[in-house]
N, C-alpha and C positions, 0 to 999 in steps of 0.2 A: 441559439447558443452564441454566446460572444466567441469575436475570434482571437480571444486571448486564451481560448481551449478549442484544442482540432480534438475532432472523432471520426474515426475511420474503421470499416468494419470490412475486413478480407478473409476469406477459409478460415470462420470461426473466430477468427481474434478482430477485438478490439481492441485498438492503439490510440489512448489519450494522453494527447501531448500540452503541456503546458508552454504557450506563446505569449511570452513578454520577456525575451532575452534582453530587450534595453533596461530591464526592471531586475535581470538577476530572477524574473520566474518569480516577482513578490506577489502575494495574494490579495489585491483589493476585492472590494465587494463584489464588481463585472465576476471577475475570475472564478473569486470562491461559490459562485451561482451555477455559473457554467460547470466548474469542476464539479460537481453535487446534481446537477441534471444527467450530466453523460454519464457518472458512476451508476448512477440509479438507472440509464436506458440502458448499460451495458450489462447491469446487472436482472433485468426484469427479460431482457431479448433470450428468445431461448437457441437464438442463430450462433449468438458470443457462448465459446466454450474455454474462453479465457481471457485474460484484459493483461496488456501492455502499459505499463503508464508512466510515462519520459517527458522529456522537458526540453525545448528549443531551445539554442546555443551552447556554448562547450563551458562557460563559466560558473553555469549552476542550476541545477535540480529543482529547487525551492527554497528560497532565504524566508522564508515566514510570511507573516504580515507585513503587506505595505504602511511602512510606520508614517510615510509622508501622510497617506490617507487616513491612517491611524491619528496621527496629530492633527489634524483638523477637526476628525468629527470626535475628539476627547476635549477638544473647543467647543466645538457649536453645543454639543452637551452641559456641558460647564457651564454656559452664559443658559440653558432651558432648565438648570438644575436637575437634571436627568444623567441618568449611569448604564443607558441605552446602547453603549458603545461597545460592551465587551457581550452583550446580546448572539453578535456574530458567534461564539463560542457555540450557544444553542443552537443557532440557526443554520450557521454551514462547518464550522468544525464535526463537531458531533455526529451530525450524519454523513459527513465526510466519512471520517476513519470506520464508523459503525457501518456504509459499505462496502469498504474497503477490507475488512473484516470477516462479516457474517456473508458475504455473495457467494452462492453456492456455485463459484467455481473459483479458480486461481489466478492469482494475480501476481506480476512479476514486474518491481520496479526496477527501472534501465535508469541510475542515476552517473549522472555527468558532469557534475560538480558540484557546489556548495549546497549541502541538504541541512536548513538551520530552522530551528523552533518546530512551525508547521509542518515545514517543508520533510522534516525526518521523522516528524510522526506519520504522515502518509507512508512517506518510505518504509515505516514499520509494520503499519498496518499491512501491508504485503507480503503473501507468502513466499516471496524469494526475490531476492535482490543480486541484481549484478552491475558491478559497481566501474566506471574509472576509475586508471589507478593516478589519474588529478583529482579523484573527488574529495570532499572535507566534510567530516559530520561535526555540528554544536545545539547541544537543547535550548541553549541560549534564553532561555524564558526567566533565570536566577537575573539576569545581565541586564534585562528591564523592567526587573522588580516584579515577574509576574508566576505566577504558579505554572500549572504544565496542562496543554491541552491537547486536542489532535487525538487522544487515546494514547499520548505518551507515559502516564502514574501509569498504563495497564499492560503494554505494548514493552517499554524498556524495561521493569524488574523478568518478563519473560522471556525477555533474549538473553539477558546477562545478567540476569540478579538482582537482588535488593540491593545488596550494596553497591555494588558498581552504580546501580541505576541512581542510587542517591546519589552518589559521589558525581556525577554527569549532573543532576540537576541542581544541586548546589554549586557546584563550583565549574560553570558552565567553561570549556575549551575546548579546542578544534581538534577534530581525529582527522586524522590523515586517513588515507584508505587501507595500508598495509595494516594500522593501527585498530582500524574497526574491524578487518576482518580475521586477527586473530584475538582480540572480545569476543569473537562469534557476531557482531553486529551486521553484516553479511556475508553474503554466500559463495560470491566469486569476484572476484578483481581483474579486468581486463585492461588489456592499453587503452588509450582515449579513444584512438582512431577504431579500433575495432568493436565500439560498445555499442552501437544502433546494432551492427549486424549481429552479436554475441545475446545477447538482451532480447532480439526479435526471434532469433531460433529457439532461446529457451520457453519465449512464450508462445511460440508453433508450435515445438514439440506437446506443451501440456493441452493447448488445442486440438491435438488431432489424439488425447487420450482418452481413458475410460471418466468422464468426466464426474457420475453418480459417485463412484471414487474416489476422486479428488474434492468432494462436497464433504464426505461422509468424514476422512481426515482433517479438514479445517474443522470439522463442528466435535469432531472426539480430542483433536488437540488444546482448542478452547475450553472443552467441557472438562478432561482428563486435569487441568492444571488446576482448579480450586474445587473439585469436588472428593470423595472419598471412594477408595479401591472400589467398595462393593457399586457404589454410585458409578461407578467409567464403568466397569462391566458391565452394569444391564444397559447402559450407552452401546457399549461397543457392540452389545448382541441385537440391541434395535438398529443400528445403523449396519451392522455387515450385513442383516434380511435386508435391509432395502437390497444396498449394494448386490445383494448375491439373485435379488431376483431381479435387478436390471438386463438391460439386453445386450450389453458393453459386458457384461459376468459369461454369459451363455460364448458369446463371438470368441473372448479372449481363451476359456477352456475350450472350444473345439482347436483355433489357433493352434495351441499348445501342444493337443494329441497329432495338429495335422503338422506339426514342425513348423509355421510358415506366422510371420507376422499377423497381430491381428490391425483387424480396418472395424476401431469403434466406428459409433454411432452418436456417443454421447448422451446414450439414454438407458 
């Protein structure tokens, strides 16, 4: 794995941090490799009962595509007659956000400053964000002529709506943080100084919870939003029998009658 993405796995959580703060956290092709391996080990390990995923330096989260590396090989293509360049989209966007998404457990972006194009569609892909309150979100993808990727068409009309979400991709500008989070575009806004440690608790806590759980919710909240009533109910009656005959269901109701916290298992 390049070391322009760290992986680190402690009591359940994995912490992947994006390393290129001389870059603002842009995504050249090293990165977007690495970031797409670790999601996919974090997500296949059945040790990670939750994923962290932050960015080195205080300036920013993820400004998108490395456009310096972008402008070159939208050259070398050009002189081969080839349109190989926006390939990457398939290749590591894609399954980016689509593990960032469907991982049957939870994911919690610790964002720390400028989250632009890519870089806020990951953030969205995330089930819970907690944000600086220096950070700045822009879909910015109108601003270079380009459409929207990352699983941002699928990701923004579901945080905030169609319309908003058009109005952000059209007419791409910067959110401040107090601004995004009452859009609803995240969940909590902390000081700067406080957001590793604010960011790592929240993703401890959902690590040491009923994980089967927290699966069953990301996949009835995805499924619940383009399908029909009758359709999310017989969802919702096949994912609570999982849930209800996991062994994180049994621990939690003894818990309960015994008064005393319960200690999942995450199974």
């Amino acid at each position: 794995m390049a070391d322009t993405v760290l992986y680190e796995v402690g009591d359940a959580l994995a912490t992947i941090t994006l390393n290129r703060p001389e870059a603002m956290n842009a995504l050249d092709v090293a990165t977007k490799v690495a970031l797409r391996e670790a999601l996919r080990e974090a997500a296949d390990d059945t040790a990670v009962r939750a994923v962290l995923l932050t960015a080195a330096g205080d300036r920013a989260f993820c400004v998108g595509q490395d456009l310096k590396e972008h402008t070159a090989l939208l050259a070398e293509n050009r002189a081969k007659g080839t349109t190989d360049t926006m390939s990457t989209v398939r290749e590591h966007y894609n399954p980016i956000a689509h593990t960032l998404t469907t991982m049957r457990k939870p994911v919690v972006a610790g964002v720390n400053g400028v989250a632009a194009g890519a870089g806020l569609g990951f953030a969205l892909a995330a089930d819970y964000r907690v944000v600086a309150d220096t950070a700045s979100f822009n879909t910015s993808f109108a601003g270079v002529a380009l459409s929207a990727d990352s699983g941002l068409s699928w990701t923004l009309p579901r945080v905030i709506g169609r319309g908003r979400a058009a109005e952000l991709l059209l007419f791409p500008r910067t959110l401040k943080a107090d601004e995004a989070y009452a859009l609803g575009l995240v969940h909590r806004v902390v000081p700067a100084a406080d957001l590793a440690r604010e960011a790592a608790a929240v993703a401890r806590t959902l690590a040491t919870g009923p994980t089967v759980a927290y699966a069953g919710i990301k996949e009835a909240l995805a499924f619940g939003s383009d399908h029909s009533l009758d359709e999310t109910l017989a969802k919702e009656d096949e994912l609570q029998t999982r849930a209800g005959s996991s062994e994180d269901h049994a621990i939690a109701v003894d818990a309960f009658l015994a008064k005393r916290r319960p200690q999942y298992l995450g199974r």
